[in-house]
C-alpha positions as CSV (number, residue, x, y, z in Angstrom):
1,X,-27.6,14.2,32.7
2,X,-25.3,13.7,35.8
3,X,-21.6,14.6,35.3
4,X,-18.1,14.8,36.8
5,X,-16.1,17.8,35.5
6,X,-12.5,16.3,35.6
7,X,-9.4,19.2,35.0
8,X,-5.8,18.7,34.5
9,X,-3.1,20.8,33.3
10,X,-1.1,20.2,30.5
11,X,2.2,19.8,32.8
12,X,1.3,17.5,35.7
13,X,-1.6,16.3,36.2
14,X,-2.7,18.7,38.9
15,X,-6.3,20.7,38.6
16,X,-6.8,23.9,36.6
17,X,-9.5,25.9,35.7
18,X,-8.9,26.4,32.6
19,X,-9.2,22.7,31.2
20,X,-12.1,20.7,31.8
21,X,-13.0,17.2,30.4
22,X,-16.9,16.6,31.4
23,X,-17.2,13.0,31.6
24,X,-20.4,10.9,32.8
25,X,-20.4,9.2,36.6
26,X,-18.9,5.9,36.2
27,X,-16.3,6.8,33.0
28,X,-13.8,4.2,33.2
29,X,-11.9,6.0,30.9
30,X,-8.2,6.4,32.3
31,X,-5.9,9.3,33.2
32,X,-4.0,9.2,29.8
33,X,-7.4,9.4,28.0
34,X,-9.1,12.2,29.4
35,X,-5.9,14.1,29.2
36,X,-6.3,13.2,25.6
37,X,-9.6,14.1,25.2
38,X,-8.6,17.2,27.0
39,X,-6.3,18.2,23.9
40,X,-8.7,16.8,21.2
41,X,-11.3,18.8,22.5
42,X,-9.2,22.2,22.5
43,X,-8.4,21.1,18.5
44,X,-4.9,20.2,18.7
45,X,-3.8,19.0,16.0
46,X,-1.1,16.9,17.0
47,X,-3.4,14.7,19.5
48,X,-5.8,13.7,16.6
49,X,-2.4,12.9,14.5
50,X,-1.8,10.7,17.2
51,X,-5.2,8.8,17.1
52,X,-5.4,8.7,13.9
53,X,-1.6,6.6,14.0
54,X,-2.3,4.5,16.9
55,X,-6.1,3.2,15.4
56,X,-6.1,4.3,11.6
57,X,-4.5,0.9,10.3
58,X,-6.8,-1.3,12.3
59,X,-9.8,0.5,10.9
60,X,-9.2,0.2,7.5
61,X,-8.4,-3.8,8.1
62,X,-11.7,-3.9,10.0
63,X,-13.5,-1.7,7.8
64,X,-12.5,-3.9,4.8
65,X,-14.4,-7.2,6.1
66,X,-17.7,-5.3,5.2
67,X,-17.8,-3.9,2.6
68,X,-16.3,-4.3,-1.0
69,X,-12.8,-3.2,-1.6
70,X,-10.3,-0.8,0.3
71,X,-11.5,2.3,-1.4
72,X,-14.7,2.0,0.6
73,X,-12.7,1.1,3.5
74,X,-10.9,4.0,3.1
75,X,-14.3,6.4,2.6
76,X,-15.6,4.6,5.8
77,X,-12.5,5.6,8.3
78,X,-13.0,9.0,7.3
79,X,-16.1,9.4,7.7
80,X,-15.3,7.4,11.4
81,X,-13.0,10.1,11.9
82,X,-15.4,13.3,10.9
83,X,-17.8,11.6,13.5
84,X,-15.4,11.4,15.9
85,X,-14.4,15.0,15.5
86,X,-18.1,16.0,15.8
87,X,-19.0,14.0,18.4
88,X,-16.1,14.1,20.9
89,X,-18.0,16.6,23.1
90,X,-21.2,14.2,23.4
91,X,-18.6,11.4,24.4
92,X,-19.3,11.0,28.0
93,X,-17.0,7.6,28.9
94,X,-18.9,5.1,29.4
95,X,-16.2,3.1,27.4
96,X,-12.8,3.6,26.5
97,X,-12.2,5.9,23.9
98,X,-11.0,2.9,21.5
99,X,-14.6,1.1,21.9
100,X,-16.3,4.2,21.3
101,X,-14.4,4.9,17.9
102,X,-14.6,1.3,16.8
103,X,-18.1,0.9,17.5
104,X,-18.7,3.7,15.4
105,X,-16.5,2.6,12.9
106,X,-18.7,-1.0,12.7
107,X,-22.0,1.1,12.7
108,X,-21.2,2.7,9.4
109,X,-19.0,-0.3,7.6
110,X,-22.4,-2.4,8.0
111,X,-24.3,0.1,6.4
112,X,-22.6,1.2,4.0
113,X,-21.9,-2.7,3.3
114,X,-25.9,-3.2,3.0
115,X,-26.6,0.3,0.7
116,X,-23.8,-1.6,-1.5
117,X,-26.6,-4.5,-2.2
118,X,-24.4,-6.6,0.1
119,X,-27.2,-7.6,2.6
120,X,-27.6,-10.8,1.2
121,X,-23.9,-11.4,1.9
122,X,-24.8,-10.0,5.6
123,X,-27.6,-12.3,6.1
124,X,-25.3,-15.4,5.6
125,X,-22.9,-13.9,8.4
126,X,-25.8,-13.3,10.7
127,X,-27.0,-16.7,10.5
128,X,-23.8,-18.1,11.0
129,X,-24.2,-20.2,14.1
130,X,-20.8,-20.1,16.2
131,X,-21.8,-22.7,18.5
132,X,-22.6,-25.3,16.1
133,X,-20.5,-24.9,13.4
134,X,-17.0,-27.1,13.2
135,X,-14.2,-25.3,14.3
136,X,-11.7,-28.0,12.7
137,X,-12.2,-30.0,9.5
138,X,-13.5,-33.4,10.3
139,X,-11.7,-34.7,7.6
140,X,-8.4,-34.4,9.9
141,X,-9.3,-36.5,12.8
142,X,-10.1,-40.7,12.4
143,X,-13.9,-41.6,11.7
144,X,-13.6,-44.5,13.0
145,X,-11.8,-47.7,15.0
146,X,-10.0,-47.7,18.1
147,X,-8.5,-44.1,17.1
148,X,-11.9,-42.3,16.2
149,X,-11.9,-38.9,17.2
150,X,-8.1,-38.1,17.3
151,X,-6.1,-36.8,15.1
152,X,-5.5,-38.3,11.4
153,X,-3.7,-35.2,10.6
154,X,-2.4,-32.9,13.5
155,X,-1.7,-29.7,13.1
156,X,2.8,-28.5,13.0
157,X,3.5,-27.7,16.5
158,X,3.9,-23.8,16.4
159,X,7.0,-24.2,19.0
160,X,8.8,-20.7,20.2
161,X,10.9,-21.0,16.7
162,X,7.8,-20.8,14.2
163,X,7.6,-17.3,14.2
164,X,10.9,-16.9,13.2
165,X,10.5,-19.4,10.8
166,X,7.8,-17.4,9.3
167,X,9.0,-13.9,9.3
168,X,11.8,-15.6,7.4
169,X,10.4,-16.0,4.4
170,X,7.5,-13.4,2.9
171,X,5.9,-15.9,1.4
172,X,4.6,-17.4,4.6
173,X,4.1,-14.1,5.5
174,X,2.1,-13.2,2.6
175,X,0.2,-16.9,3.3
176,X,-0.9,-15.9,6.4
177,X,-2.1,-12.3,5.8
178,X,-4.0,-13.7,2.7
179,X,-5.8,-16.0,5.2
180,X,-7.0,-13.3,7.1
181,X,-8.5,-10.8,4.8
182,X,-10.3,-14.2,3.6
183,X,-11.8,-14.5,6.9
184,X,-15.8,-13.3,7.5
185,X,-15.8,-10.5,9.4
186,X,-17.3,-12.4,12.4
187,X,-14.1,-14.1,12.8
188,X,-11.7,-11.5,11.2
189,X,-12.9,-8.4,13.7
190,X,-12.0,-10.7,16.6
191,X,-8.6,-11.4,15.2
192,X,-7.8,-8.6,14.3
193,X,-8.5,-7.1,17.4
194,X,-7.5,-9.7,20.0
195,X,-4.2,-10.7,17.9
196,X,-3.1,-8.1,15.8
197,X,-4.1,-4.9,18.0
198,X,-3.9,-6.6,21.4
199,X,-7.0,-5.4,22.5
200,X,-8.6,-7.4,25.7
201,X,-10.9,-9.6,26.1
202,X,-13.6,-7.8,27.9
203,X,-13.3,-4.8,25.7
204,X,-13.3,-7.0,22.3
205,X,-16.5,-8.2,23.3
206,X,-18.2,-4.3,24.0
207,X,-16.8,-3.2,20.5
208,X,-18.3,-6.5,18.9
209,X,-21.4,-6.3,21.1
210,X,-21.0,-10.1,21.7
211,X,-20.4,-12.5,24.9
212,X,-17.0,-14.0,26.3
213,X,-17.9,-17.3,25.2
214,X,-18.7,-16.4,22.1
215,X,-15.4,-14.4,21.4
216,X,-13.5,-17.8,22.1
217,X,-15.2,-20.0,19.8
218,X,-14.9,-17.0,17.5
219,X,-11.2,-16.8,18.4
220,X,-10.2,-20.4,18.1
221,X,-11.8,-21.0,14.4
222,X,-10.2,-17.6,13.1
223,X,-7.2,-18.7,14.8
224,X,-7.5,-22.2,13.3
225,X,-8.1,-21.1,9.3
226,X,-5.2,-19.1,9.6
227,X,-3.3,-21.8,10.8
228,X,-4.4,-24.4,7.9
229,X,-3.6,-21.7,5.6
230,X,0.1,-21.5,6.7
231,X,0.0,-25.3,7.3
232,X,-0.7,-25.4,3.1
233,X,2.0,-23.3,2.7
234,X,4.9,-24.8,4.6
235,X,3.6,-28.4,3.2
236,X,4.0,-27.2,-0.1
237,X,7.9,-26.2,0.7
């Protein structure tokens, strides 16, 4: 295997023999993460605290759209951490180290979801056909007449004051994080990781291992449910 031997020291930047990160040809990882994997790699303990805060909560929300309650969630990050640990000095950087942790992450949530006899559950999620299925109820928009096709019942406007409005009250709050632990993981992952960790769109779709099209339609429905949800809520104010 070809590799570039990258070395930093710990105060600027500038070359040292004595710290080394061997990454592949072509890492696109960036200066910050190699001088991370740098530290991680010499076992200090206060750069894996620091992954471990910036990544941990995303995990577990990830982690809990496969398999059956947070407790297994819980096992699952852990064990995405020990593999981490084991495996940093095989990590060569092809991806960023975020993709490369998630990926694992995914790897063993599925199959720990399938030895807990959820493969039939799986199944239906595999089959689900993103570019068919309605991304809108068609129940909201007229059937038929000179307004078929629009709106019978549009969506509130989410105007630059809606967010306020929600993180005003708990409730809505509560509403809307309810809607998305409901979501299937095929739409919750991408939420979650487009919306709620700001990941973008190019790397969402090397962690999920799926194209940028399909991340849209993907996008827009999760987006859309969650919206409905809080829509029920407010109507019911």
């Amino acid at each position: 295997m070809n590799v570039a031997t990258t070395t930093y020291t710990e105060s600027g930047g500038h070359p040292s023999a004595l710290e080394s990160v061997s990454l592949s040809i072509g890492t696109v990882l960036t200066y910050a993460e190699q001088q991370l994997i740098t530290r991680l790699r010499k076992g200090e303990e206060r750069a894996f605290d620091e992954l471990v805060t910036k990544h941990h909560g995303a995990l577990i929300r990830m982690a809990m759209g496969h398999v059956a309650n947070r407790e297994v969630a819980e096992e699952v990050v852990q064990d995405t951490w020990m593999a981490v640990i084991e495996g940093l000095d095989r990590f060569e950087g092809r991806s960023s180290l975020r993709t490369w942790i998630f990926g694992i992450m995914i790897h063993k949530a599925k199959d720990r979801g399938v030895r807990e006899k959820r493969h039939t559950t799986f199944s239906a999620f595999e089959s689900f056909n993103d570019d068919t299925e309605e991304a809108v109820d068609p129940s909201r928009f007229h059937q038929s007449g000179e307004w078929a096709g629009h709106w019978a019942l549009p969506p509130q406007p989410w105007d630059d004051q809606t967010p306020e409005k929600l993180l005003a009250s708990q409730q809505a709050v509560n509403a809307m994080n309810r809607a998305i632990e409901a979501l299937p993981p095929t739409l919750k992952d991408v939420l979650i990781l487009r919306d709620v960790e700001g990941v973008e769109a190019k790397e969402v779709c090397e962690i999920l291992k799926i194209t940028e099209t399909n991340l849209y339609v993907r996008l827009h429905r999760a987006r859309e449910r969650v919206r409905q949800a809080v829509e029920t809520y407010l109507g019911g104010c």
